[in-house]
C-alpha positions, 0 to 999 in steps of 0.5 A, spaced: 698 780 136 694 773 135 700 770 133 703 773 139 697 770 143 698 763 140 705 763 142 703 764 149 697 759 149 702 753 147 707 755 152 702 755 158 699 749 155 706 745 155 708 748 162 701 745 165 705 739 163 711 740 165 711 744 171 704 742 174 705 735 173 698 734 169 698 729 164 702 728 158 697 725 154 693 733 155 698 735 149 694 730 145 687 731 148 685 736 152 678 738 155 681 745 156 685 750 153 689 757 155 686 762 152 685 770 154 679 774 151 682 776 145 685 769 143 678 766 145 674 771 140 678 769 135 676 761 137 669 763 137 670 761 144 665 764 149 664 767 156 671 769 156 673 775 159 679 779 161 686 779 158 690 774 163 691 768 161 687 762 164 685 755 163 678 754 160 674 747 160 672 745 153 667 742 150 667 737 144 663 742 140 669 747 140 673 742 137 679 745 141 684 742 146 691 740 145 697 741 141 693 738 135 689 745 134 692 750 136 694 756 133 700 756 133 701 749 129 695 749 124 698 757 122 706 754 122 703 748 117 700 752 113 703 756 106 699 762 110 694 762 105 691 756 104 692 749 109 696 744 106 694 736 109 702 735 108 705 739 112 701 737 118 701 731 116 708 731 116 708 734 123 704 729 125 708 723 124 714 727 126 713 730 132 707 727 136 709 719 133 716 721 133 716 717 126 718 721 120 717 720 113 723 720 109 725 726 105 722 727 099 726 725 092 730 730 088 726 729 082 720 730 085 715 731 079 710 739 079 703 739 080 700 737 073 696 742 070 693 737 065 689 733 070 682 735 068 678 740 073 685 742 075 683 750 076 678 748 080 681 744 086 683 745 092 691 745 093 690 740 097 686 737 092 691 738 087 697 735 092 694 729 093 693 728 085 700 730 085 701 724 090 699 719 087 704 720 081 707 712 082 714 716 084 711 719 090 706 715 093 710 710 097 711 715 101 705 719 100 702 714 103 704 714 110 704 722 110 697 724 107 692 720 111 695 723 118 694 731 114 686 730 111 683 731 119 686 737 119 682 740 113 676 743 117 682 748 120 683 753 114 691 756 113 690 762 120 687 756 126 679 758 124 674 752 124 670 751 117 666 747 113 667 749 107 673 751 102 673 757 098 676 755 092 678 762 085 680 759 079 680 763 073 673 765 069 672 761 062 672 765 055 665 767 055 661 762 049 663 764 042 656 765 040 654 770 045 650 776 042 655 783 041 652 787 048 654 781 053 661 781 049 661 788 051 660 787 058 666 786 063 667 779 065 669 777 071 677 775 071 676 769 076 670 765 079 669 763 086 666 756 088 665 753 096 667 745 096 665 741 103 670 739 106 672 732 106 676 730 113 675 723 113 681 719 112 685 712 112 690 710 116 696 706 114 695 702 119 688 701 116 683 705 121 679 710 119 677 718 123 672 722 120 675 729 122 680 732 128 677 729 133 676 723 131 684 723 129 686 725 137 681 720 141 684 715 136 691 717 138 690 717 145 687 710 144 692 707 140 698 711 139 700 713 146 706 708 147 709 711 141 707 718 143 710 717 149 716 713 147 718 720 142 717 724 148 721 720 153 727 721 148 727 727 146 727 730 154 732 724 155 737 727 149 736 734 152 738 731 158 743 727 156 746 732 151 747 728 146 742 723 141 739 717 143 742 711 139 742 703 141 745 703 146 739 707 150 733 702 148 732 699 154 733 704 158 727 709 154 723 703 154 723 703 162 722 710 162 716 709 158 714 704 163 715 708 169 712 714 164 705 710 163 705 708 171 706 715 173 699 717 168 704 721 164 707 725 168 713 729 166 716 730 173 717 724 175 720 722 169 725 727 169 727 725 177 727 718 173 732 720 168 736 725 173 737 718 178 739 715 171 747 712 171 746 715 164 744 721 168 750 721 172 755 718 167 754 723 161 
């Protein structure tokens, strides 16, 4: 199945990482992906032929390349009908910039129907009205900016630039003649909303879109997505959490992380020869 397929595509792109010594910085931004045919047709991807799977360079205009827009993460933060700018933003925060949002508060107030236009929104139009309820956006704030890139990707990974939106039909006019009455009126409308992708960062920088987010990333935020990564790889390493007492030895980690162009093998020889390593 495509959901099979993208399990594979992640898998061969980490195991370039890990295995292969590319750098880990391709888990952001990549000019490549790994696709077969069936997986690339569904990206729109041509000139793809076969069903082994294979490394294919990408150019910016595929808008693919990274974790960031594969399948498998667009689809896992999605509620698998519609794309949803808080899951992913969430996930964002929490597995590439190792920077979780709090939980949410036990009272947690519902969508409010009474906003006018209410029926007609996108549902994430409707989340981000519910966002700024003066009990969420504290927290909203650091989450919802990071998710508004991600809206050209609909709940299944596929690109588009517009979003299909059913409400409810409106009561025809009181003062329509008796035969149109008579005729059957359509139980729901259908409307299509551009889509808007630009957002501002809590730090204050502006994106417009997901490849704008993932140069901004790899730009401006590779220390903290390294440092996340170096102490998840050491906590399995070490079988055990990180806590204050690791600080300095995971901020030279990153150190010789960066040194050695973000290569995952090296820094799993570092943690291994670690006194950590061998003590724990």
């Amino acid at each position: 199945t495509i959901k099979e397929l993208m399990h594979r595509e992640t898998y061969e792109a980490v195991n370039d990482v890990f295995r292969n010594g590319s750098s880990a910085l391709n888990l952001l931004q990549a000019d490549h992906v790994f696709v077969n045919q069936t997986l690339a047709g569904f990206y729109k991807l041509r000139g793809v032929r076969g069903e082994e799977f294979r490394k294919v360079p990408v150019d910016e205009k595929s808008h693919r390349g990274g974790l960031l827009t594969q399948g498998t993460f667009l689809i896992g933060n999605s509620d698998g009908m519609n794309s949803h700018a808080i899951l992913r933003g969430v996930w964002l925060a929490d597995v590439i910039l190792h920077d979780p949002p709090p939980d949410p508060p036990a009272n947690v107030p519902p969508l409010d129907e009474s906003i006018p236009g209410f029926n007609k929104m996108t549902l994430n139009q409707k989340l981000f009205a519910h966002s700024n309820n003066e009990a969420c956006r504290s927290c909203h704030q650091k989450i919802d900016p990071w998710g508004i890139p991600f809206e050209n990707f609909d709940a299944s990974g596929l690109w588009r630039t517009k979003v299909l939106v059913v409400s409810k039909a409106s009561d025809p006019p009181k003062d329509q003649g008796s035969e149109q009455k008579k005729r059957k009126q359509p139980a729901f409308e259908k409307s299509y909303l551009e889509i808007e992708c630009k957002s501002t960062l809590p730090d204050g920088a502006s994106v417009d879109g997901i490849d704008k987010l993932k140069a901004y990333l790899v730009n401006h935020r590779k220390r903290d997505f390294a440092k996340g990564l170096v102490e998840r790889i050491l906590a399995y390493g070490l079988s055990r959490d990180i806590d204050f007492h690791d600080e300095d030895l995971v901020n030279r980690l990153v150190d010789q992380l960066e040194a050695k162009q973000y290569s995952i093998p090296n820094l799993i020889r570092e943690i291994v020869k670690s006194e950590a390593f061998s003590n724990r």
